[in-house]
C-alpha positions in Angstrom: 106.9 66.5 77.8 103.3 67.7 78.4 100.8 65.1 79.9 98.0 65.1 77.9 94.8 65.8 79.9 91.0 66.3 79.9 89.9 69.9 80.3 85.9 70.5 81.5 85.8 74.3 80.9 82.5 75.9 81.3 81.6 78.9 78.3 83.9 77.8 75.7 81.5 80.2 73.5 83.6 82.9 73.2 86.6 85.0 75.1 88.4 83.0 77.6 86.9 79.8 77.9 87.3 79.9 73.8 90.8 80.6 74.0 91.7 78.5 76.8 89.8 75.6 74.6 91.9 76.2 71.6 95.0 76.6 73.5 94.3 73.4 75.1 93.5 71.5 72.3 96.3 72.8 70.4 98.5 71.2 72.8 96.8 68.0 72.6 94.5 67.8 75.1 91.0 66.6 75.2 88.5 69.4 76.1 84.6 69.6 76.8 83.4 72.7 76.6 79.7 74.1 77.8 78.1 75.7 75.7 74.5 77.1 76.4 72.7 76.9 72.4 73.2 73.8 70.4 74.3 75.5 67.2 77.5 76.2 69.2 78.3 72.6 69.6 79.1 71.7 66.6 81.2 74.4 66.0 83.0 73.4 69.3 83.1 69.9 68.2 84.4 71.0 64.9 87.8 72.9 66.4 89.2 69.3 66.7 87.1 66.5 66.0 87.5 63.4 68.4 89.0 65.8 71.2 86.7 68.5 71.7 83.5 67.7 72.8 80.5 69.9 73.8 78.2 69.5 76.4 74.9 71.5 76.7 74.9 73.4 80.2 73.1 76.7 81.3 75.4 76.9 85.1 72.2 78.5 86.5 70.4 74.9 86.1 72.2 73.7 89.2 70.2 70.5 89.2 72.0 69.9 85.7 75.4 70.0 86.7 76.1 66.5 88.7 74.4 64.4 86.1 77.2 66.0 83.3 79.9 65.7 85.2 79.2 62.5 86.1 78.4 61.8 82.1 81.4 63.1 81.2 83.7 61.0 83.4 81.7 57.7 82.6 82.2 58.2 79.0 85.6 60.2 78.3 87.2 59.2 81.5 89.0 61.2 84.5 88.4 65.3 84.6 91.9 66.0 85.5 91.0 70.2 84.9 87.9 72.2 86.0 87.6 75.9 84.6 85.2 77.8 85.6 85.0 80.6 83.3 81.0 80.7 82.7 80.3 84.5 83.5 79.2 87.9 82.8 79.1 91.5 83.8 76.5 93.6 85.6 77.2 97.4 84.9 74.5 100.0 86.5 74.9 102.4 89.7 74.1 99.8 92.7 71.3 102.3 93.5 69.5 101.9 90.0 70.1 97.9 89.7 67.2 96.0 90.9 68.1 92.6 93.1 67.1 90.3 90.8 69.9 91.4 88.4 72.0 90.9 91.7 70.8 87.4 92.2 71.6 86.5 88.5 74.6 87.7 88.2 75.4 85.8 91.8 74.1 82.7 90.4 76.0 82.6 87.4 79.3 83.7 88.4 79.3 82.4 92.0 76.8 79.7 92.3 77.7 78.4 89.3 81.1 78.1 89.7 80.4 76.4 92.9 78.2 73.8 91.9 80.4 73.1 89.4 82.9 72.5 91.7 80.8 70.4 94.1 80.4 68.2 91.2 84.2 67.4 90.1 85.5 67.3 93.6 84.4 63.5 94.7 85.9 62.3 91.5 89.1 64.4 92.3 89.7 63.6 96.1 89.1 59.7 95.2 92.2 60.3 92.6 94.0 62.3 95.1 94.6 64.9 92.2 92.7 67.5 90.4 93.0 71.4 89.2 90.2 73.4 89.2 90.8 77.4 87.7 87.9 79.7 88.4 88.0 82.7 86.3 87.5 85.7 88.8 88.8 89.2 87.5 90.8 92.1 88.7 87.1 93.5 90.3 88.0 90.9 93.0 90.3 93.1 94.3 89.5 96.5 93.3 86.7 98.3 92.6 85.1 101.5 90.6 81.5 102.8 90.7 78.9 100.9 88.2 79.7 97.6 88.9 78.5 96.6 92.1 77.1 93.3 91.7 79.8 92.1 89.7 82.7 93.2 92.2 81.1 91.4 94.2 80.7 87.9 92.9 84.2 88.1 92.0 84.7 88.9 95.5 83.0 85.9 96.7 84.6 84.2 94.0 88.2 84.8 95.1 87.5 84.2 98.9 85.4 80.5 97.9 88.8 79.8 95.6 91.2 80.7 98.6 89.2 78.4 101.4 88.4 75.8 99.0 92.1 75.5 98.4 93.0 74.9 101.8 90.9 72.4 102.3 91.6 70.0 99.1 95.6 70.4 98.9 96.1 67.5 101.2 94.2 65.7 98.9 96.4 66.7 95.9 94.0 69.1 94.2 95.3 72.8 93.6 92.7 76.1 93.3 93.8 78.7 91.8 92.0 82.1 91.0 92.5 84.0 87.6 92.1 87.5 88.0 92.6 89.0 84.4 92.5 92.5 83.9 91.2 94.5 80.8 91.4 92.0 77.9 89.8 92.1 74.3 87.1 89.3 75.2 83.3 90.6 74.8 82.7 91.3 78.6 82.0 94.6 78.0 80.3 94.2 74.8 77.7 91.6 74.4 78.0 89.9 77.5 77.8 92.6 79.8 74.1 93.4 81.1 73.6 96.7 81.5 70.7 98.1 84.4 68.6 101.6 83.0 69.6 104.8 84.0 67.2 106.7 85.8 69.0 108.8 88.8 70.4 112.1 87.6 72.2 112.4 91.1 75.2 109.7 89.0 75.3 111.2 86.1 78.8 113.0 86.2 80.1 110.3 87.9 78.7 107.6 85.8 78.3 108.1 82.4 81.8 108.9 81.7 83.0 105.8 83.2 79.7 103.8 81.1 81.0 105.7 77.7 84.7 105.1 77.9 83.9 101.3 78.9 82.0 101.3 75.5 84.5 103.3 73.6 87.5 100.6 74.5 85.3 97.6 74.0 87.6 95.3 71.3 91.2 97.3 72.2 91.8 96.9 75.9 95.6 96.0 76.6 95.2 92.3 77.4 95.3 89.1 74.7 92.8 86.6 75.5 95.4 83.9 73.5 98.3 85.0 75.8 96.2 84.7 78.6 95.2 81.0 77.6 99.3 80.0 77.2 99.3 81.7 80.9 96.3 79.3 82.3 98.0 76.5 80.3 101.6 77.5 82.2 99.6 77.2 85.7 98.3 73.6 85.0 101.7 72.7 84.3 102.9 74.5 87.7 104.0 71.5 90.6 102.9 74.3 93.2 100.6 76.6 91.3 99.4 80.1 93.4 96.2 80.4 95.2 95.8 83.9 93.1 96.9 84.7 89.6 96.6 88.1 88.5 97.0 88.5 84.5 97.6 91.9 82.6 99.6 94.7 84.1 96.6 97.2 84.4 95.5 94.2 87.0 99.2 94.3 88.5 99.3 97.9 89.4 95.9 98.8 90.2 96.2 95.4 92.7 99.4 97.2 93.9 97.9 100.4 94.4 94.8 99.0 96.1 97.2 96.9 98.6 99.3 100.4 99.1 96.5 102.2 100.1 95.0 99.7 102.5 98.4 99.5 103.7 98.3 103.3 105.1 94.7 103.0 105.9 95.7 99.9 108.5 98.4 102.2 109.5 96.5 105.2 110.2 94.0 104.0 112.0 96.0 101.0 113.9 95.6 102.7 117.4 91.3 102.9 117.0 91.5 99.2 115.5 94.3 98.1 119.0 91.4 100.0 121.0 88.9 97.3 121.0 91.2 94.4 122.4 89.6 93.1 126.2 
């Protein structure tokens, strides 16, 4: 029998944190969701009313994010799941993007998720229980050229997830990372930012790899509602993983990544041995 529990997922607009929500609430669950306009509150609300509840909440507004969370257990009671799905994607060669779109896309997808985190965790560790999902991707392990910035907050991501979980499963509360692969959500459609183009030196690398992106925008492999019954399958788990990957484009480019570090460790083990005292 499922426990019913309450859910604080952050961007609940659309893609994953949507489907997660519905997922959630179709199994009974209570869920507040973040949404960042208040049109798409009521909607929210409306999905079930009296167990999904909407919560304004730009991530970026860091100052915003204890006084919620502390709202949210005052009124609707213990958080018993923190998803941190709030994100977007940067696309533009790394020498074209200008640092402020770096330090966005950091503070949304990294700082963000932390704060968030921050927040829950004192409620958690006096409850000696807790699960917290953040919502990385499979550019947390691999990468390809155009998307610097966000390989790199999913990077950070993924190592923040792994430390953080080894320092709060004494206390009962599991971190796991989600790394999904290429699913029909609008990450490379609405919600990816894209940087100008303005080097011809990338062009034959790059503009391939920006058009095909487009083209397959809406039929990539991966269903955002099979993904959700996966997340949903994980909060169940007595001994959930630190890392999740989801999709099997994620799976074997993960595989071939580890592969080729593999021989690269390999290759050059006698150089690496060389620097012992």
């Amino acid at each position: 029998m499922t426990i019913s529990r309450l859910f604080l997922i952050t961007g609940v607009s659309s893609g994953f944190g949507r489907a997660l929500a519905q997922a959630a609430l179709a199994d009974g669950h209570r869920v507040v969701g973040t949404v960042r306009h208040a049109e798409a509150a009521g909607a929210f609300e409306n999905l079930a009313p009296g167990r999904a509840f909407a919560r304004l909440l730009d991530v970026t507004d860091f100052e915003a994010i204890v006084p919620q969370v502390n709202e949210v257990e005052a009124t609707l009671g213990p958080i018993d799941v923190l998803v941190n799905n709030a994100g977007y994607g940067h696309e533009g060669v790394m020498e074209e993007s200008p640092l402020d779109d770096m330090r966005r896309q950091f503070d949304t997808n990294v700082f963000g998720a932390v704060a968030m985190m921050r927040a829950v965790l004192p409620h958690m560790r006096a409850r000696r229980s807790g699960r917290i999902l953040n919502i990385t991707s499979m550019g947390g392990f691999i990468t390809m050229p155009g998307i610097a910035y966000y390989c790199g907050s999913k990077f950070a991501l993924e190592g923040i997830s792994e430390t953080l979980g080894k320092e709060v499963r004494a206390l009962g509360i599991h971190v796991t990372a989600v790394a999904p692969g290429s699913f029909r959500t609008d990450w490379a459609g609405r919600s990816m930012v894209r940087a100008p183009r303005a080097i011809a030196d990338y062009d034959s690398l790059f503009d391939p790899i920006r058009e095909r992106r487009q083209a397959v925008s809406g039929h990539q492999l991966g269903d955002p509602a099979k993904a959700a019954r996966a997340m949903l399958e994980l909060v169940e788990a007595d001994d959930p993983p630190t890392h999740l990957l989801l999709g099997s484009d994620a799976l074997s480019l993960v595989r071939e990544k580890l592969a080729q570090m593999t021989r690269d460790i390999d290759a050059w083990e006698a150089l690496t041995r060389s620097t012992d005292g």
